[in-house]
TIKOLMI-920143 format. One line per field, with one value per atom (N, C-alpha, C): residue number from 1; residue in one letter; y, x, z negated. Coordinates in nm, 3 decimals. Atoms other than C-alpha are relative to their C-alpha. Layout:
REM residues N
resi = (NUM:...)
resn = (A:...)
c2 = (Y:...)
c1 = (X:...)
c3 = (Z:...)
//
This chain:
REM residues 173
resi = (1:1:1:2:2:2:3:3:3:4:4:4:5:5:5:6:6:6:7:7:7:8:8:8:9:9:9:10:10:10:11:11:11:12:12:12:13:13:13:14:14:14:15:15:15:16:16:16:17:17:17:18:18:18:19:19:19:20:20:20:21:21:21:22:22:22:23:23:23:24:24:24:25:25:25:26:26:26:27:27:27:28:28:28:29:29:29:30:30:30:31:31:31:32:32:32:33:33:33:34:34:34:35:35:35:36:36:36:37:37:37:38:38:38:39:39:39:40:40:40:41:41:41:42:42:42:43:43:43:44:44:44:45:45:45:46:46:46:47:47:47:48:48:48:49:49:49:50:50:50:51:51:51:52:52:52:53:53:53:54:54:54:55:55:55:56:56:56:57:57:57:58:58:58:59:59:59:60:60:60:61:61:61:62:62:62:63:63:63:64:64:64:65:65:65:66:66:66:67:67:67:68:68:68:69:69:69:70:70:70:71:71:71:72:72:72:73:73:73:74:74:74:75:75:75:76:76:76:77:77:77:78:78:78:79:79:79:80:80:80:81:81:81:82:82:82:83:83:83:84:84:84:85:85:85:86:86:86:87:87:87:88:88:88:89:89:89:90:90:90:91:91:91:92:92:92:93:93:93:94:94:94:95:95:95:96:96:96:97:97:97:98:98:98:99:99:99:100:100:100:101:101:101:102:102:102:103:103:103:104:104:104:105:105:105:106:106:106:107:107:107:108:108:108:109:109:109:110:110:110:111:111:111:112:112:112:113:113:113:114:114:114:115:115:115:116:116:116:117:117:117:118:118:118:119:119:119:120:120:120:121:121:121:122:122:122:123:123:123:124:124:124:125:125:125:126:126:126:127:127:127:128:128:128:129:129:129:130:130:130:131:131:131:132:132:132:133:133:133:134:134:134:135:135:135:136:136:136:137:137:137:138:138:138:139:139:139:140:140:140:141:141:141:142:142:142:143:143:143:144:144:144:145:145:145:146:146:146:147:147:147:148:148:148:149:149:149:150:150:150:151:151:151:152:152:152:153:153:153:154:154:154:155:155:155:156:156:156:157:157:157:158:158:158:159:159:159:160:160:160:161:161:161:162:162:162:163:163:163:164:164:164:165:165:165:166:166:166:167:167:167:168:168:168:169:169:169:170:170:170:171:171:171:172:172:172:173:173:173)
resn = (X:X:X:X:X:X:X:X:X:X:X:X:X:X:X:X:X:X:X:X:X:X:X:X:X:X:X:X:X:X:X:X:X:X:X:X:X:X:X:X:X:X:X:X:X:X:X:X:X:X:X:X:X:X:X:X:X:X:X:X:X:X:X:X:X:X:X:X:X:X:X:X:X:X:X:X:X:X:X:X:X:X:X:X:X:X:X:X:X:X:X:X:X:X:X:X:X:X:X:X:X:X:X:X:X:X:X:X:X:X:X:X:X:X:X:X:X:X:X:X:X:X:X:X:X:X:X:X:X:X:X:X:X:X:X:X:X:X:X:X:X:X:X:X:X:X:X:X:X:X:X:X:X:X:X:X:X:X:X:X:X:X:X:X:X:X:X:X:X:X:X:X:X:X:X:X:X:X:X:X:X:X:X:X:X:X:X:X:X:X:X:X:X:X:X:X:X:X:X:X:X:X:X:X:X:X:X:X:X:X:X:X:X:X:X:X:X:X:X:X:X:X:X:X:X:X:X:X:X:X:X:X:X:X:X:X:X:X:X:X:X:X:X:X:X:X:X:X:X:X:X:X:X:X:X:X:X:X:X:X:X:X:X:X:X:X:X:X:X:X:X:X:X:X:X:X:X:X:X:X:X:X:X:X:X:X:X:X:X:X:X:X:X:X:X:X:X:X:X:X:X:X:X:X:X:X:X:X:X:X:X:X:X:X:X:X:X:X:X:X:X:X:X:X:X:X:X:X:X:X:X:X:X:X:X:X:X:X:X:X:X:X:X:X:X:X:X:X:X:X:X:X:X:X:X:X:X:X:X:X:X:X:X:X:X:X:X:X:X:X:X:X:X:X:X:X:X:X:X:X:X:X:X:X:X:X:X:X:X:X:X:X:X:X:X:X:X:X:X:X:X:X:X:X:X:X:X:X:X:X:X:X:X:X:X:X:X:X:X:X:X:X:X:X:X:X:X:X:X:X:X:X:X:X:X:X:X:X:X:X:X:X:X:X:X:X:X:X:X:X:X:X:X:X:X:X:X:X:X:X:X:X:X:X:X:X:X:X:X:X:X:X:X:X:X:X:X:X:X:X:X:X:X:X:X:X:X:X:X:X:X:X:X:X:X:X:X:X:X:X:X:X:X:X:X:X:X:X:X:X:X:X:X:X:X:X:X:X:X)
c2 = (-0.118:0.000:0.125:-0.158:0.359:0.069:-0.108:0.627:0.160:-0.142:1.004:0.104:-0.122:1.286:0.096:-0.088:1.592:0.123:-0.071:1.896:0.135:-0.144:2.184:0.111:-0.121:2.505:0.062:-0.124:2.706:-0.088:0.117:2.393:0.005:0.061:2.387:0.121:-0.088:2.599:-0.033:0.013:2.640:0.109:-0.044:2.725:0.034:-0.018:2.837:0.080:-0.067:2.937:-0.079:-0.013:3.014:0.079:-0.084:3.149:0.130:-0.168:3.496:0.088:-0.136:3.669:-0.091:0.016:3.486:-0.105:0.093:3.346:0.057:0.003:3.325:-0.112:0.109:3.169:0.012:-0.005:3.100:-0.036:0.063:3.059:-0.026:0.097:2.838:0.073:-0.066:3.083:0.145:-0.035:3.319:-0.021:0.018:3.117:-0.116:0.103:2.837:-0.122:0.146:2.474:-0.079:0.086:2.208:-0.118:0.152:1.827:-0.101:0.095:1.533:-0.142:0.111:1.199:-0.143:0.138:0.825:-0.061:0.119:0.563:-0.109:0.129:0.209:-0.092:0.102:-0.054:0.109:-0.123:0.280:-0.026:0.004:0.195:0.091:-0.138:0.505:-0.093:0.068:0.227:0.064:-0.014:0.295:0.104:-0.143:0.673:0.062:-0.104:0.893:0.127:-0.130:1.266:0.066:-0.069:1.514:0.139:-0.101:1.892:0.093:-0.130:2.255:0.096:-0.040:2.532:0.133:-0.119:2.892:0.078:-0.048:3.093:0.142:-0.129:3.381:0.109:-0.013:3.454:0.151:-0.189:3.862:0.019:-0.030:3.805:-0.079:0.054:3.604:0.034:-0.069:3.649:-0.034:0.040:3.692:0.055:-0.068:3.760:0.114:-0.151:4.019:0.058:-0.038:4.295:0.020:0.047:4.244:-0.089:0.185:3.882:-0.012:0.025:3.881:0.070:-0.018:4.088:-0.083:0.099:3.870:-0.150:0.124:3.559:0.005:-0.019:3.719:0.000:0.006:3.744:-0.128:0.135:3.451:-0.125:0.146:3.196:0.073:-0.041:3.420:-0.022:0.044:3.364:0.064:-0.036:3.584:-0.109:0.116:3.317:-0.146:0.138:2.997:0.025:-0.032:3.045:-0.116:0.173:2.655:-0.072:0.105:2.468:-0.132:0.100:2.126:-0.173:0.129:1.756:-0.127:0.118:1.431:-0.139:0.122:1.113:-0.101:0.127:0.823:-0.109:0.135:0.582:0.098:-0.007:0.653:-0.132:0.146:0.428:0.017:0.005:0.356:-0.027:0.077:0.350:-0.018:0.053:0.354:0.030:-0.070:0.453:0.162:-0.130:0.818:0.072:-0.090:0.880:-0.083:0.081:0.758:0.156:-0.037:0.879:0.012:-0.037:1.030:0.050:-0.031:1.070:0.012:-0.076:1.258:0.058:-0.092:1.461:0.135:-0.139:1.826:0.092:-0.085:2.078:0.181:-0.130:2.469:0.030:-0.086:2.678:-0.092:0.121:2.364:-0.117:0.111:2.207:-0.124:0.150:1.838:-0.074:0.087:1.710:-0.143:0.069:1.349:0.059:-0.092:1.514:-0.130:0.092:1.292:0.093:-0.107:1.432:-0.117:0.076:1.323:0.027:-0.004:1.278:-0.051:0.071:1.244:0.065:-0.043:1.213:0.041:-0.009:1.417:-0.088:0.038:1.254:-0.009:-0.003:1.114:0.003:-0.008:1.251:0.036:-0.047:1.277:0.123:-0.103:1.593:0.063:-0.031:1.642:-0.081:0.102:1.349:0.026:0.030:1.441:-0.029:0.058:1.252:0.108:-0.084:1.452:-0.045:0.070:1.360:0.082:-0.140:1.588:-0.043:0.026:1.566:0.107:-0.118:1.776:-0.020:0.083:1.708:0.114:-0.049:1.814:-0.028:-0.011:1.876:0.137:-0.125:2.039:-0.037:0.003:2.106:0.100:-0.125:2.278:0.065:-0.049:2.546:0.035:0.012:2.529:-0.112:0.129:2.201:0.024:-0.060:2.427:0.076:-0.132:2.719:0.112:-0.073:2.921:0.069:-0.062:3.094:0.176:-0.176:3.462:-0.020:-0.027:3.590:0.157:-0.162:3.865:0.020:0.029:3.995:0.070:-0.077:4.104:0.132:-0.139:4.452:0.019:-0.024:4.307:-0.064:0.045:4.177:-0.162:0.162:3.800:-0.008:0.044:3.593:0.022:0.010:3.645:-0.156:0.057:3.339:-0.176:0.085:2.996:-0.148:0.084:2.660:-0.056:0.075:2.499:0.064:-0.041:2.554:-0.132:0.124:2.435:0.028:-0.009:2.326:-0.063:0.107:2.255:0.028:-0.018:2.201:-0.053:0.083:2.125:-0.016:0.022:1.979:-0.075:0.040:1.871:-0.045:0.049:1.642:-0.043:0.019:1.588:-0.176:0.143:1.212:0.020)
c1 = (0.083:0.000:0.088:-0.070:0.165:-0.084:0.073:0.070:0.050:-0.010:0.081:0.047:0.013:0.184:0.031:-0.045:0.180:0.091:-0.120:0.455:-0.105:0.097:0.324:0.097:-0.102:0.479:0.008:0.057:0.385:0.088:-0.093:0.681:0.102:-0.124:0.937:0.063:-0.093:1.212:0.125:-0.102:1.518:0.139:-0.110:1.874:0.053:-0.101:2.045:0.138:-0.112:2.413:0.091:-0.138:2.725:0.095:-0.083:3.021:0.005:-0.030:3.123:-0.153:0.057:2.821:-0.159:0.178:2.428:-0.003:0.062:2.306:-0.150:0.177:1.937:-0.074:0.146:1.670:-0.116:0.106:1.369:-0.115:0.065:1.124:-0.121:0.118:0.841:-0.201:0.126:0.549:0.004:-0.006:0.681:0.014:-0.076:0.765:-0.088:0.076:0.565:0.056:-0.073:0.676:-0.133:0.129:0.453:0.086:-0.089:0.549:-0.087:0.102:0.449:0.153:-0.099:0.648:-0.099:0.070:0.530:0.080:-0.045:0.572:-0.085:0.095:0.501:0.032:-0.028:0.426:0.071:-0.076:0.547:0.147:-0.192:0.912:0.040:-0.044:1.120:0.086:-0.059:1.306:-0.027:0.036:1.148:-0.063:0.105:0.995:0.056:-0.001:0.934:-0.011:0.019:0.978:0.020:0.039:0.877:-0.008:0.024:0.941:-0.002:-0.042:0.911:-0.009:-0.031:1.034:0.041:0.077:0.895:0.150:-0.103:1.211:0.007:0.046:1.057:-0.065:0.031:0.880:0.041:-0.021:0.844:0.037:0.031:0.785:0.091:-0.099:1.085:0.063:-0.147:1.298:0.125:-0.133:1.628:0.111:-0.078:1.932:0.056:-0.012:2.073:-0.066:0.061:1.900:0.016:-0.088:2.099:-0.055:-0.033:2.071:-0.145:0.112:1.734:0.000:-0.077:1.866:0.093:-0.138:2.181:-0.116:0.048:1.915:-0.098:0.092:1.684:0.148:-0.153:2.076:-0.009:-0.043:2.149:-0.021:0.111:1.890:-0.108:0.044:1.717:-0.146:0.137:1.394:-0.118:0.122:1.166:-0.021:0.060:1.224:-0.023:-0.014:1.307:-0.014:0.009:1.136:-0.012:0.009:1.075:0.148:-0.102:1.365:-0.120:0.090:1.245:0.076:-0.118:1.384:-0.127:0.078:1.214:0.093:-0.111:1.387:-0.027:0.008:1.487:0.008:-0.018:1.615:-0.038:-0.016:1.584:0.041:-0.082:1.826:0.003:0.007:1.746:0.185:-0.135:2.120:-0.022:0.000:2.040:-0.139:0.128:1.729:-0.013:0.034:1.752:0.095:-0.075:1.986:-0.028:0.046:1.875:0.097:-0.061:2.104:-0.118:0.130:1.828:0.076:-0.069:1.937:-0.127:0.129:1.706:0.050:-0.022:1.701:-0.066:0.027:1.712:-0.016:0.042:1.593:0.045:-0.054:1.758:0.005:0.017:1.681:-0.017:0.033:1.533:0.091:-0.126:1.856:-0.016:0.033:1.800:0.143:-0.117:2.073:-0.021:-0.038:2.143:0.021:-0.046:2.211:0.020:-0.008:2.315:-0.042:0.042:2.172:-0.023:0.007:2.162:-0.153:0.192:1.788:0.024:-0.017:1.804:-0.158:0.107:1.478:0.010:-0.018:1.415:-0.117:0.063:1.127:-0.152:0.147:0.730:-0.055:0.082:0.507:-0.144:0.140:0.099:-0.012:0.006:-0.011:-0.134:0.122:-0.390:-0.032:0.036:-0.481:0.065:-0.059:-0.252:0.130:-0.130:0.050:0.126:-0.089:0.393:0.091:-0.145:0.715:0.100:-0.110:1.025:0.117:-0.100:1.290:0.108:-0.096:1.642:0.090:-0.103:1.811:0.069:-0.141:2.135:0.045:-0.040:2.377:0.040:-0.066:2.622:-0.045:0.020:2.560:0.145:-0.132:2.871:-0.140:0.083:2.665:0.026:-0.054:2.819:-0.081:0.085:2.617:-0.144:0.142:2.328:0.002:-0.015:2.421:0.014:-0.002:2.455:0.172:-0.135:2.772:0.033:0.029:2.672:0.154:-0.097:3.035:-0.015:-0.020:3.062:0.173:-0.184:3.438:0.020:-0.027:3.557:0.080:-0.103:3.739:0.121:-0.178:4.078:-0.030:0.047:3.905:0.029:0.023:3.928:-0.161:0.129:3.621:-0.082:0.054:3.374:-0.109:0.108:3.137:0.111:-0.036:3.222:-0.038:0.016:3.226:-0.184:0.103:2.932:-0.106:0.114:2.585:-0.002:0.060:2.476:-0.131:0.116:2.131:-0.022:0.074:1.972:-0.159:0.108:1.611:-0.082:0.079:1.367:-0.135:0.093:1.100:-0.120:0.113:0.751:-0.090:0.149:0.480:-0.123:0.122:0.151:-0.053:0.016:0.012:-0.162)
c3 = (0.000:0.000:0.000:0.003:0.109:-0.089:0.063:-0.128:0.056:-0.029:0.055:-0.112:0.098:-0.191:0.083:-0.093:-0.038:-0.102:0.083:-0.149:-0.038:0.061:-0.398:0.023:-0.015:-0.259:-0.120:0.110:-0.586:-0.088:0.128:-0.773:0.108:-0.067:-0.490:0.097:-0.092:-0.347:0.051:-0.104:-0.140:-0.020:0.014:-0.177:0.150:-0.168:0.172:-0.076:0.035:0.052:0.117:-0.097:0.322:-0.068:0.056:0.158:0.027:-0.007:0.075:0.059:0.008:0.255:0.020:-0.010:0.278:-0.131:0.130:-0.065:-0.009:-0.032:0.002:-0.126:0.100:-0.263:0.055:-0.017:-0.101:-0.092:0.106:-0.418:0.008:-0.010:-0.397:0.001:0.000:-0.517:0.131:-0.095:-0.229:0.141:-0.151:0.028:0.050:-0.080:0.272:0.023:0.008:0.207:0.099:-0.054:0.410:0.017:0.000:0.389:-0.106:0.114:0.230:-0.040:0.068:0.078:-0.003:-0.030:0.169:-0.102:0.052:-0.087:0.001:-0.015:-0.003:-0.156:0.161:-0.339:-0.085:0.160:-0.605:0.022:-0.008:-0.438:0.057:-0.085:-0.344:0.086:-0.092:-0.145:0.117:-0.170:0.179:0.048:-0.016:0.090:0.133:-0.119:0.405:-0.049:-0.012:0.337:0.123:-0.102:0.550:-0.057:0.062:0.483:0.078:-0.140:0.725:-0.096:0.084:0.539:0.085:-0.134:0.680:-0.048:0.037:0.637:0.033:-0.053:0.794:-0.072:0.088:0.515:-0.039:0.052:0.436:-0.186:0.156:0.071:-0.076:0.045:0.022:-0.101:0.145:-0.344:0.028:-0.053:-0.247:-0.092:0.064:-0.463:0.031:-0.004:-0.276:0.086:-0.053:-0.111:0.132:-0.205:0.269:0.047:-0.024:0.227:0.125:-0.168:0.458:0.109:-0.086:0.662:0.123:-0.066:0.744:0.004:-0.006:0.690:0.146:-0.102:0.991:0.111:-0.058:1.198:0.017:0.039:1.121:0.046:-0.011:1.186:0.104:-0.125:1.430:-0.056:0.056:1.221:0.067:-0.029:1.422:0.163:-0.128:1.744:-0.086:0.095:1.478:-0.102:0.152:1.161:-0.115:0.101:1.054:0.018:0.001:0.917:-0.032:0.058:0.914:0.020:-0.011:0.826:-0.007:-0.014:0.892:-0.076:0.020:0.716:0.110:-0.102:0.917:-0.137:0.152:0.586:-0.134:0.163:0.235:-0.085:0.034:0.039:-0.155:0.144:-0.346:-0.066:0.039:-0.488:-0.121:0.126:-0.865:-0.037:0.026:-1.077:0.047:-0.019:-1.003:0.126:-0.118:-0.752:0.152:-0.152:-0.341:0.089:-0.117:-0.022:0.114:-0.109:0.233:0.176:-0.174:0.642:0.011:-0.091:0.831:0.134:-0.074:1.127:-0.016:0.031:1.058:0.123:-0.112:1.301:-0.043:0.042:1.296:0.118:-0.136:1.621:0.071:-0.107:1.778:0.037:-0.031:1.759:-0.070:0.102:1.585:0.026:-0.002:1.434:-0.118:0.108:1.179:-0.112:0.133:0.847:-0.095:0.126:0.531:-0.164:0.102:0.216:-0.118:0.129:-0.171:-0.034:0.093:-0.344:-0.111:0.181:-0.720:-0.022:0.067:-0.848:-0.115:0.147:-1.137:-0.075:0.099:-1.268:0.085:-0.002:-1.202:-0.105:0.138:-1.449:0.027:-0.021:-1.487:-0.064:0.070:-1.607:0.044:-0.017:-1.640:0.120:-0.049:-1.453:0.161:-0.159:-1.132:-0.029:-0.009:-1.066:0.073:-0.030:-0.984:0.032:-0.007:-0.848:0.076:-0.046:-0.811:0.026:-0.030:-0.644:0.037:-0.043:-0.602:0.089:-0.170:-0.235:0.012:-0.032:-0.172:0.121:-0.041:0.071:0.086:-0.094:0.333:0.121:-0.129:0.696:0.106:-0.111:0.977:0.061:-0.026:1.063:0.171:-0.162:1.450:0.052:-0.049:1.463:0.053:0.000:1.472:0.067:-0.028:1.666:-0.052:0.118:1.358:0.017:-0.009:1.499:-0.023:0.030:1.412:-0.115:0.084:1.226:-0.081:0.026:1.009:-0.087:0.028:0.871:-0.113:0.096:0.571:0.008:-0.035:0.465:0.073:-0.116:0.613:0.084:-0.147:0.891:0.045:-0.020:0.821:0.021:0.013:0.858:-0.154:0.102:0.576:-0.038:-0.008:0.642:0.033:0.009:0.538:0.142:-0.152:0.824:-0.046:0.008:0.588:-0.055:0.107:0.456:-0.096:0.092:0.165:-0.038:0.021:0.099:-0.128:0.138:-0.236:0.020:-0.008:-0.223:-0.125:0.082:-0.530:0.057:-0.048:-0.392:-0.135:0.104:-0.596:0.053:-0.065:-0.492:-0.075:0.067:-0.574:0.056:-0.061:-0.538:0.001)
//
């Protein structure tokens, strides 16, 4: 038996950090999550997540006040505003920690990605079921087309090769 949970935007947000110059928080009660999480028999063995993650988003909380700026640059968000990842495996390695591969999508480009899933925890709470999870990883942001540079005061590069994504995601069953 699969059980559907779908993701509560208003419990789940998004880290986008590139060195030195875009540290973006996309936070959950501002921002447009849509996705859901398949579990067949209550095993995260074989869970399907599914997440699109509006990035376009006006009402975005962002640490610094540039950062959407350089995040609309960047990612080109008014032509590509959905990041979005589909899993192919999900691999149970212990009780709380599973290795997730997907294909991630960034300006239409779809690439393999490898990413960590540590569940934090399924809990009921007023008769609805919950299950949270915190997925990690890096991405080369060249893999994506994500080649926008910007330079520091002595005119090196300011902008690191990788992103890193942390996402807390929250589902409802």
């Amino acid at each position: 038996m699969t059980t559907k949970w779908t993701i509560d935007s208003s419990q789940s947000d998004a880290l986008i950090k590139i060195r030195h110059s875009i540290i973006a928080y996309l936070a959950g009660t501002k921002n447009k999550f849509d996705g859901y999480l398949d579990i067949q028999n209550n095993e995260l063995q074989n869970a399907s997540i599914t997440f699109d993650l509006d990035i376009n988003n006006k009402d975005t909380k962002l640490d610094q006040v540039d950062s959407h700026l350089k995040l609309n640059d960047f990612f080109d968000t008014n032509e590509y505003p959905i990041i979005s990842f589909k899993s192919i495996s999900f691999q149970k390695v212990n009780k709380n920690i599973n290795f997730l591969k997907g294909n991630l999508t960034v300006k239409n480009i779809t690439k393999v990605v490898e990413l960590d899933a540590e569940l934090i925890g399924i809990e009921t709470y007023n008769g609805s079921t919950k299950a949270a999870f915190e997925i990690t990883g890096s991405i080369n942001r060249k893999d994506f087309g994500l080649t926008l540079n910007s330079y520091n005061q002595s005119g090196g590069l300011a902008m690191g090769q990788d992103i890193k994504l942390v996402a807390n995601l929250e589902f409802s069953a």
